[in-house]
DSSP file (Angstrom, degrees, kcal/mol; ACC not computed):
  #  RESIDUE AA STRUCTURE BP1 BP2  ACC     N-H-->O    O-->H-N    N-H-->O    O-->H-N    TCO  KAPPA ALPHA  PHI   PSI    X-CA   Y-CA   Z-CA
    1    1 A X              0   0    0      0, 0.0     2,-0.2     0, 0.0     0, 0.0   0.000 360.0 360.0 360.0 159.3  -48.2    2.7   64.5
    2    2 A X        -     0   0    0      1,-0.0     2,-0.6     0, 0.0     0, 0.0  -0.658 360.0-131.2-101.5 164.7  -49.4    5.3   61.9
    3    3 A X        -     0   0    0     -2,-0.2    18,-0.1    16,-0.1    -1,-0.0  -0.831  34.8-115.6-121.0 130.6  -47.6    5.0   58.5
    4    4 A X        -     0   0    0     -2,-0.6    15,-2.0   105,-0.2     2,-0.2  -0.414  21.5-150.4 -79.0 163.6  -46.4    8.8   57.6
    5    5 A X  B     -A   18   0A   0     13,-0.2     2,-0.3    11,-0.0    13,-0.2  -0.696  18.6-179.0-110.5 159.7  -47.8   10.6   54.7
    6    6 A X        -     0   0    0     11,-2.0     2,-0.4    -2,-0.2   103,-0.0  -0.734  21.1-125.5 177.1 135.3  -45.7   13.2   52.8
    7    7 A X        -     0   0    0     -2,-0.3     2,-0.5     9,-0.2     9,-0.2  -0.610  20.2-175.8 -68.3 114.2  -46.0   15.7   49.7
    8    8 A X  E     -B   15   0B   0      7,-2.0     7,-2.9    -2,-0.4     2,-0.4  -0.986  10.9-154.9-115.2 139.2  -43.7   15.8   47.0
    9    9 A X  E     +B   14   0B   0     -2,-0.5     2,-0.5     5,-0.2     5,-0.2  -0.772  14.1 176.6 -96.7 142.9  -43.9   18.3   44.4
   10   10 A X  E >  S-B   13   0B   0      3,-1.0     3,-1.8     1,-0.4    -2,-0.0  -0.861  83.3 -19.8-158.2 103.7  -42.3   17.6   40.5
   11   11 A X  T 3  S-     0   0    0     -2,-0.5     2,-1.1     1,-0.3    -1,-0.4   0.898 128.0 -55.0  73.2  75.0  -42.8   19.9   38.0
   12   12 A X  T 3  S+     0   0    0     -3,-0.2     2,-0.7     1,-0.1    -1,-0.3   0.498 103.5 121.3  -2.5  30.0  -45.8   21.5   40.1
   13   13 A X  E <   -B   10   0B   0     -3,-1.8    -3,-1.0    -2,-1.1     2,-0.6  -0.905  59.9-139.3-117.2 128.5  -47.7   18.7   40.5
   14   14 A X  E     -B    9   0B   0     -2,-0.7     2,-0.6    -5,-0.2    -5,-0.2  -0.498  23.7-174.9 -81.6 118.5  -48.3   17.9   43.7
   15   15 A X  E     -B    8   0B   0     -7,-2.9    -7,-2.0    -2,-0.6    67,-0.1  -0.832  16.4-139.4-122.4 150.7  -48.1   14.1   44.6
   16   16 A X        +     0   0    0     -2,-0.6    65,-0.4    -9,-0.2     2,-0.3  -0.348  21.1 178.3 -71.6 159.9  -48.7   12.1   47.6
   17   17 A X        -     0   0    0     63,-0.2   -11,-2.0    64,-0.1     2,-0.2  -0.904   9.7-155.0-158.2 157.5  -46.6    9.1   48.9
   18   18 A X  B     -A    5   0A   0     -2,-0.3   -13,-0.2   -13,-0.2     2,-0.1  -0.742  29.8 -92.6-111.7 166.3  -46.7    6.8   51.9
   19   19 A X        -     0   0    0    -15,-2.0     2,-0.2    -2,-0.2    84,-0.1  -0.537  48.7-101.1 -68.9 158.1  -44.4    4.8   53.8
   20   20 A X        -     0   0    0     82,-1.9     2,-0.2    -2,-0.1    -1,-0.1  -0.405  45.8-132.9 -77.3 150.5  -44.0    1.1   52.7
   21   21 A X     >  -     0   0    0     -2,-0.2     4,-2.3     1,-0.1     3,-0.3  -0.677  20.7 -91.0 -98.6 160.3  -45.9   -0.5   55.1
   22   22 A X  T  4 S+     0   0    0     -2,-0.2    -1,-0.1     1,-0.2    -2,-0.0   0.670 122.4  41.5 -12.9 -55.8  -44.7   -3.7   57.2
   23   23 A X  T >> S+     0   0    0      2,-0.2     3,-1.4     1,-0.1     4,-0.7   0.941 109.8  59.6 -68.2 -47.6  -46.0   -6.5   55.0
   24   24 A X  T 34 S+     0   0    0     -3,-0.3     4,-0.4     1,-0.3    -2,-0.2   0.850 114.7  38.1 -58.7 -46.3  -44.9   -4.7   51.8
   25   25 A X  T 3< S+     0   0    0     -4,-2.3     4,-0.4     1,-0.1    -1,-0.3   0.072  91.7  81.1-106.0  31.6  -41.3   -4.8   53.2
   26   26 A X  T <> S+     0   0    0     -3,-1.4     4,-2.4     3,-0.1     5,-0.4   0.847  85.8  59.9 -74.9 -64.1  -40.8   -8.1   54.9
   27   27 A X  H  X S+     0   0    0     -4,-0.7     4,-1.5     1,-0.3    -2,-0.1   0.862 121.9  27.1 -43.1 -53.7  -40.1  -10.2   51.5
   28   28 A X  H  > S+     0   0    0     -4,-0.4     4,-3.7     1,-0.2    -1,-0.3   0.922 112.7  60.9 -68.8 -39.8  -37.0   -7.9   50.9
   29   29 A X  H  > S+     0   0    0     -4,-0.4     4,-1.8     2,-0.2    -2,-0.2   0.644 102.2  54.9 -57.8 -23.7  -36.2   -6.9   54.3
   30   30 A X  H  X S+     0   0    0     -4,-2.4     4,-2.2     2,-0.2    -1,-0.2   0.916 115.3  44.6 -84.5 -43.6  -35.5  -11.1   55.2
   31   31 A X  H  X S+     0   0    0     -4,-1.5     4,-3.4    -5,-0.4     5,-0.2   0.973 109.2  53.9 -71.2 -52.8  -32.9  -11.0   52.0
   32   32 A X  H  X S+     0   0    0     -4,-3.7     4,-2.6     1,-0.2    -1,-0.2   0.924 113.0  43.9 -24.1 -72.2  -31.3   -7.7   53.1
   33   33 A X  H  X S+     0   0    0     -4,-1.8     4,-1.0     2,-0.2     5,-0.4   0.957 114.2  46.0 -61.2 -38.0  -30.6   -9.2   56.4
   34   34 A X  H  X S+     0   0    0     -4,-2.2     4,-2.9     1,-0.2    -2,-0.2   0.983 116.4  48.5 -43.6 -44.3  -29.2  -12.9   55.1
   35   35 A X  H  X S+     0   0    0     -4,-3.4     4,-2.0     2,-0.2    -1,-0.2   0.983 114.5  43.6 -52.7 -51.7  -27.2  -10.6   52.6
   36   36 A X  H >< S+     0   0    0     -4,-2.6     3,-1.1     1,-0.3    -2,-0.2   0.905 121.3  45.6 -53.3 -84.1  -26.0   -8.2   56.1
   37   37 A X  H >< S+     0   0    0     -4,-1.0     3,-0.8     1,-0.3    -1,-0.3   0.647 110.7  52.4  16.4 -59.3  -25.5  -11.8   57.8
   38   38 A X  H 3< S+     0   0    0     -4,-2.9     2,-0.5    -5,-0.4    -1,-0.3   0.955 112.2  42.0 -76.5 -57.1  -23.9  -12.9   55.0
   39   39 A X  T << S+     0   0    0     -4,-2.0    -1,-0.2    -3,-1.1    -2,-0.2  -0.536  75.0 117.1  44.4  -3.1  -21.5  -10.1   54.9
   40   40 A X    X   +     0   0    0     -3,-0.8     3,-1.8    -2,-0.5    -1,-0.2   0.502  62.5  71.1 -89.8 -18.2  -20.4   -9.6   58.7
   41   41 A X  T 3  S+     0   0    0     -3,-0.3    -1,-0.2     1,-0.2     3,-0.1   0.958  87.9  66.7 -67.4 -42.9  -16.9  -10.4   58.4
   42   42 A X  T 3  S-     0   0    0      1,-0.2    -1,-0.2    11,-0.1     8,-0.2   0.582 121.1 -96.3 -62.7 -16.9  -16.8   -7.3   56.7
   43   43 A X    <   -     0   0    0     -3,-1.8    -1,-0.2     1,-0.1    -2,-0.1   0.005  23.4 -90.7 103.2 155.3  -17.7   -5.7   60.2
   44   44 A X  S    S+     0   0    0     -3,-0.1     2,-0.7    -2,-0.1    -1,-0.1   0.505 105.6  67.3 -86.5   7.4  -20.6   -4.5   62.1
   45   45 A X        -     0   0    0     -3,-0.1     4,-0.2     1,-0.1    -1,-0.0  -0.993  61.2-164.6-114.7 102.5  -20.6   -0.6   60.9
   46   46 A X  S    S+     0   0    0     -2,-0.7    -1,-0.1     2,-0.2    -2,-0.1   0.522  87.7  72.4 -44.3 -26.0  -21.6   -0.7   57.1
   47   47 A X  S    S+     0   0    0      1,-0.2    -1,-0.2    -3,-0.0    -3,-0.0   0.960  93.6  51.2 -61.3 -44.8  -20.2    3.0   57.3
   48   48 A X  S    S+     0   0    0      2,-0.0     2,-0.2    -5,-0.0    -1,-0.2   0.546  83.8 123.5 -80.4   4.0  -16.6    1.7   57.7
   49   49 A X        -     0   0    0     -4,-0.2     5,-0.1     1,-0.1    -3,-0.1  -0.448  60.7-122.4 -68.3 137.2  -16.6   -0.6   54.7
   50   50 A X     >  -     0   0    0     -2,-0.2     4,-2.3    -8,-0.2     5,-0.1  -0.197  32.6-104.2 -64.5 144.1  -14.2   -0.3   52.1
   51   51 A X  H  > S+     0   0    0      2,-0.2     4,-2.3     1,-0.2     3,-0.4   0.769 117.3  59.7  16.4 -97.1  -15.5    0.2   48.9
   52   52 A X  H  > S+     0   0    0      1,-0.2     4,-2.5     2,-0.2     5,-0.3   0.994 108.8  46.2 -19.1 -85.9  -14.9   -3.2   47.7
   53   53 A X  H  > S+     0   0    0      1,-0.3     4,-1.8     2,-0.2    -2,-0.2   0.651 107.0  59.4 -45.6 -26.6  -17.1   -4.4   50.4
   54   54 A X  H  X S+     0   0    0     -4,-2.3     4,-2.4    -3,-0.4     3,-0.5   0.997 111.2  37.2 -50.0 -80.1  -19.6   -2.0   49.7
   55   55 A X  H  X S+     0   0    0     -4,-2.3     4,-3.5     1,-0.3     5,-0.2   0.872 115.3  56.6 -35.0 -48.9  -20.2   -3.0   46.1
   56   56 A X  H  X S+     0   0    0     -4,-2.5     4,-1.2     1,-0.2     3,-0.3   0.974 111.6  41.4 -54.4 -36.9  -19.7   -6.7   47.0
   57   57 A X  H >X S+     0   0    0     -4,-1.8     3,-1.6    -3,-0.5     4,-0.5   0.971 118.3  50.4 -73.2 -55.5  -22.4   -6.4   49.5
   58   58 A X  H >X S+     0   0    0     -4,-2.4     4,-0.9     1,-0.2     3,-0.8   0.726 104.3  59.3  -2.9 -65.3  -24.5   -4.2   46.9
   59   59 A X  H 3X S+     0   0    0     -4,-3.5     4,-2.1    -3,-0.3    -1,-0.2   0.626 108.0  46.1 -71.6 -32.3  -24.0   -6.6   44.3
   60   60 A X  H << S+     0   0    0     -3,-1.6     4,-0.4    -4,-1.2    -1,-0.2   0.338  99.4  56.8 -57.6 -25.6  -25.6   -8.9   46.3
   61   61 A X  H <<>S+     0   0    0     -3,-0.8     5,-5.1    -4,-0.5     6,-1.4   0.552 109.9  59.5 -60.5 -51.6  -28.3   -7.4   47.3
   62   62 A X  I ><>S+     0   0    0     -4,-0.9     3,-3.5     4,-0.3     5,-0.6   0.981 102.0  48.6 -34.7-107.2  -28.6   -7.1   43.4
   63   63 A X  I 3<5S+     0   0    0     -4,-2.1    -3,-0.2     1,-0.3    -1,-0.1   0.532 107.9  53.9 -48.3 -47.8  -28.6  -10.5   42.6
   64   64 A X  I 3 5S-     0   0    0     -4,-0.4    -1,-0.3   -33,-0.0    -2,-0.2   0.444 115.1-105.0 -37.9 -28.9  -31.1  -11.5   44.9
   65   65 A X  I < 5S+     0   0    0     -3,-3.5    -3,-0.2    -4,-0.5    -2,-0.1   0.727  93.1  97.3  97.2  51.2  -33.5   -9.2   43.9
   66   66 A X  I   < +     0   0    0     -5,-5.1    -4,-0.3    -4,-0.2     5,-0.2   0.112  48.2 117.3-135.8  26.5  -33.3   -6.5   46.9
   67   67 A X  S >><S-     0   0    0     -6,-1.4     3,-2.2    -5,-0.6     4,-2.0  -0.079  88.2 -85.8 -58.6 171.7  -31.2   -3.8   45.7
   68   68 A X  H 3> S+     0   0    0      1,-0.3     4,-1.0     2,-0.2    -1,-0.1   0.496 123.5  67.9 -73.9  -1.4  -32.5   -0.7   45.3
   69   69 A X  H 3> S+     0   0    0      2,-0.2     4,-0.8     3,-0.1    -1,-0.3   0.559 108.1  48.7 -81.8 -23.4  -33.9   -1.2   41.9
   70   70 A X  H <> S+     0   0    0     -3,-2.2     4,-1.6     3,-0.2     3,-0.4   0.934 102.7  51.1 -55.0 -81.4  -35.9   -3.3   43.7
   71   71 A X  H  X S+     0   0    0     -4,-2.0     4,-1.2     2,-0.2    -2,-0.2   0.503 108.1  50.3 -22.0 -47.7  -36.9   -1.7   46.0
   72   72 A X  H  X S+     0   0    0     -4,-1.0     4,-0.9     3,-0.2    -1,-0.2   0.803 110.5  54.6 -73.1 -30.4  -38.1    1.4   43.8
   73   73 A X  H >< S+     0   0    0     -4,-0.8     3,-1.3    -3,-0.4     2,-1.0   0.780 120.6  34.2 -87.8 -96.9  -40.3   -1.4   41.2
   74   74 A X  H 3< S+     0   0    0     -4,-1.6    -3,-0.2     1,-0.3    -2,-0.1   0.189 124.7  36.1 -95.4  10.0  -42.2   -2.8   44.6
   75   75 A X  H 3< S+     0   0    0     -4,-1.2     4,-0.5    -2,-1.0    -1,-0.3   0.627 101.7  54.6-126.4  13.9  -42.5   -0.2   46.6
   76   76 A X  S << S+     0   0    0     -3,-1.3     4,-0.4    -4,-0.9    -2,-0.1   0.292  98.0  65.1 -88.7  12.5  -43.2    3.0   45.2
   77   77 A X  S    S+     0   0    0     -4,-0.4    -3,-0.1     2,-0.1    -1,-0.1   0.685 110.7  39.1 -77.8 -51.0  -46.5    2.0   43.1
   78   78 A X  S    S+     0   0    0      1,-0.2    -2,-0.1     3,-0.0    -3,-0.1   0.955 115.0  56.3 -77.0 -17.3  -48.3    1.3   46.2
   79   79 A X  S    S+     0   0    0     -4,-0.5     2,-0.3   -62,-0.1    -1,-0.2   0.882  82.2  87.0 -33.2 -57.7  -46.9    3.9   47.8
   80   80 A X        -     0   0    0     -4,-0.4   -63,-0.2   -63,-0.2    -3,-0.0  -0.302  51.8-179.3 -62.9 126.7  -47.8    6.3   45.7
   81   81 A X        +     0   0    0    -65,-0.4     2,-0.5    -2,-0.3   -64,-0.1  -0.140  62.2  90.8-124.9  47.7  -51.7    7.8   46.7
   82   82 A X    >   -     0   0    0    -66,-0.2     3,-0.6   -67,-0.1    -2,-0.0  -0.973  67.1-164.1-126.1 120.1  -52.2   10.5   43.9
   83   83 A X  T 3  S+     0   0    0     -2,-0.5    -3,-0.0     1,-0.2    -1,-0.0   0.154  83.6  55.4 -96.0  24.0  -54.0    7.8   41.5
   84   84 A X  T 3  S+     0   0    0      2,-0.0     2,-0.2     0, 0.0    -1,-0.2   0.018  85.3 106.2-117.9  13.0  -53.6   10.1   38.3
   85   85 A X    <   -     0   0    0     -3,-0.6     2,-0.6   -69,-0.0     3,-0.1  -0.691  63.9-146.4 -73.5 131.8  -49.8   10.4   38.9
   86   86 A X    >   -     0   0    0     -2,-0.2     3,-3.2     1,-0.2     4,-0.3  -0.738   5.2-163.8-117.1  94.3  -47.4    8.2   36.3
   87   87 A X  G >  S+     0   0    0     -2,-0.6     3,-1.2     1,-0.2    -1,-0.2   0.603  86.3  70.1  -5.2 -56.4  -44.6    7.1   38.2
   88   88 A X  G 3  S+     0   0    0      1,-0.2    -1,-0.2    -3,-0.1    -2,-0.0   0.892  87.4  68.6 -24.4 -60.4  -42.8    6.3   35.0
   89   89 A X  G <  S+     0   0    0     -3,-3.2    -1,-0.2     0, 0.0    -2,-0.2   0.812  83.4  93.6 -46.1 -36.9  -42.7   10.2   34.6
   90   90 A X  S <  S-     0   0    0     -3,-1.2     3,-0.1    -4,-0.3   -80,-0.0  -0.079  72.2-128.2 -58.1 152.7  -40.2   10.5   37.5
   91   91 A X     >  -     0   0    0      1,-0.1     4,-1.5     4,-0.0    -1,-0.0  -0.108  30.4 -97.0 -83.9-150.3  -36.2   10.5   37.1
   92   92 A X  H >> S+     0   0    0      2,-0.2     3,-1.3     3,-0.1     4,-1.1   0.919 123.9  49.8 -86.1 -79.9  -33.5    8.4   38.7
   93   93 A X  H 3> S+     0   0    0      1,-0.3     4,-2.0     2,-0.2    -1,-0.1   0.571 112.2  42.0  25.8 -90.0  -33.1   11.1   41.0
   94   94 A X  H 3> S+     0   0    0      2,-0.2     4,-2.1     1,-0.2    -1,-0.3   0.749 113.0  48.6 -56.5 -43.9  -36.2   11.6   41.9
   95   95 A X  H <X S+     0   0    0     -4,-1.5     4,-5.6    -3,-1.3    -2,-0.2   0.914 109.5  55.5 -45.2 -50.3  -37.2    8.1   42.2
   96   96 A X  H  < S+     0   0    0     -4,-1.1     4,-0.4     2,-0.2    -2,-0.2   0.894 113.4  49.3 -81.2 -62.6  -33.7    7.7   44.5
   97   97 A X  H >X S+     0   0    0     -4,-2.0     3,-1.3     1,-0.2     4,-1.0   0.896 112.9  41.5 -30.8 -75.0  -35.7   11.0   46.7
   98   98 A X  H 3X S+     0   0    0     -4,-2.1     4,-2.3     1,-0.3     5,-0.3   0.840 112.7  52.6 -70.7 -37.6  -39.3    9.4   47.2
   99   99 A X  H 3< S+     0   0    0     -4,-5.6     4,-0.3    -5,-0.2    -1,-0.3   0.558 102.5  70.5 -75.9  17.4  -37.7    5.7   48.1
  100  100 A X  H X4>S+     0   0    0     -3,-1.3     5,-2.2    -4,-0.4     3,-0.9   0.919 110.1  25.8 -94.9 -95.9  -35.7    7.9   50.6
  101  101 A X  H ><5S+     0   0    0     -4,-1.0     3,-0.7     1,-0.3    -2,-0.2   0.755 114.6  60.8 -48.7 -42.8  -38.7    8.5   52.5
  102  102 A X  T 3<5S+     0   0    0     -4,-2.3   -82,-1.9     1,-0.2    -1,-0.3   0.812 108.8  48.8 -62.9 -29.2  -40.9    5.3   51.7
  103  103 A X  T < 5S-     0   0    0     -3,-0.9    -1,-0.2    -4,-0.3    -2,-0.2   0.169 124.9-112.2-121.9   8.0  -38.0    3.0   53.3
  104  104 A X  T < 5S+     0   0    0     -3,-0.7     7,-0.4     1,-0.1    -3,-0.2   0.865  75.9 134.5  65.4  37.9  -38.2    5.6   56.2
  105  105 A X      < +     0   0    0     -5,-2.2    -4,-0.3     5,-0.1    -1,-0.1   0.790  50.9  82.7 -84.7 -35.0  -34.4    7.3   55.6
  106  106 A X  S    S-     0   0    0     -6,-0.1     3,-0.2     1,-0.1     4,-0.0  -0.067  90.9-120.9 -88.6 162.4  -35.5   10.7   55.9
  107  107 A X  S >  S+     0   0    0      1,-0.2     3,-0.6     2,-0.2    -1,-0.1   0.758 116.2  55.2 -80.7 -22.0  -35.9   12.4   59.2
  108  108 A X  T 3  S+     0   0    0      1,-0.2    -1,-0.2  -104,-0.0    -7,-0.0   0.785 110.0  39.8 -88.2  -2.1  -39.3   12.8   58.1
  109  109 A X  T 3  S+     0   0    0     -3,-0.2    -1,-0.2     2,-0.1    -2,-0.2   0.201  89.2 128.8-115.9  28.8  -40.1    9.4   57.3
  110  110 A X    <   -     0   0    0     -3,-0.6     2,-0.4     1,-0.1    -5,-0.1  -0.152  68.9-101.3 -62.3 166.1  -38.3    7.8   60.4
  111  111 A X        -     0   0    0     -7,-0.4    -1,-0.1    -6,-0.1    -2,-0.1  -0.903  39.4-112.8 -94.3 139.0  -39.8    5.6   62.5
  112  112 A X        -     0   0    0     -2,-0.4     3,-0.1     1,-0.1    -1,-0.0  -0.252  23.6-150.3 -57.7 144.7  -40.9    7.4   65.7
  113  113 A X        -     0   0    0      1,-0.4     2,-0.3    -2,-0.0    -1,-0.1   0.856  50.5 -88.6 -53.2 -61.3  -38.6    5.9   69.0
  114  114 A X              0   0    0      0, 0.0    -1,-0.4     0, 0.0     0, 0.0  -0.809 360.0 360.0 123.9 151.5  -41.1    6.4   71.6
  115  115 A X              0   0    0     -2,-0.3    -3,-0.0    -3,-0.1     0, 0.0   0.334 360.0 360.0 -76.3 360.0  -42.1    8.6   73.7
């Protein structure tokens, strides 16, 4: 399967990003599920969690070291394929945008179904 590509612009400079690729997102993706796993009582739609449960599960995620802070430090460097881009330069925001898409949330960085 082909890993999408996609243009972001900041500040008119145009930079490239990829999706995270398979290998890149196993290491977190096995703590994410233990955490989900961990976490089940809470019920199987993550939409319908209170609050609370949000955060706890969040927090946890956290502590483990696959929150989204995480997530942004180890995969949006390789991601990134404009090599005279400084990451740094982005805001929270922005960062929050591009892992959007790298972690394949966006409709444009979904993973294809099928045909």
């Amino acid at each position: 399967m082909t890993i999408v590509k996609k243009k972001f612009d900041f500040d008119g400079k145009e930079v490239w990003f990829r999706q995270a690729s398979g290998m890149e997102r196993l290491k977190i993706e096995k703590v994410q599920a233990r955490v989900f796993r961990e976490c089940r009582h809470f019920g199987p739609n993550p939409m319908e969690w209170t609050e609370e449960q949000q955060h706890e599960f969040s927090d946890k995620l956290d502590e483990l070291g696959a929150g989204v802070e995480d997530q942004i430090q180890h995969w949006l460097p390789p991601a990134c394929m404009t090599e005279d881009f400084d990451i740094n330069t982005l805001t929270s925001i922005e960062l929050r945008e591009v892992l959007g898409f790298v972690r394949g949330d966006t409709e444009d960085g979904a993973v294809p179904l099928g045909d």
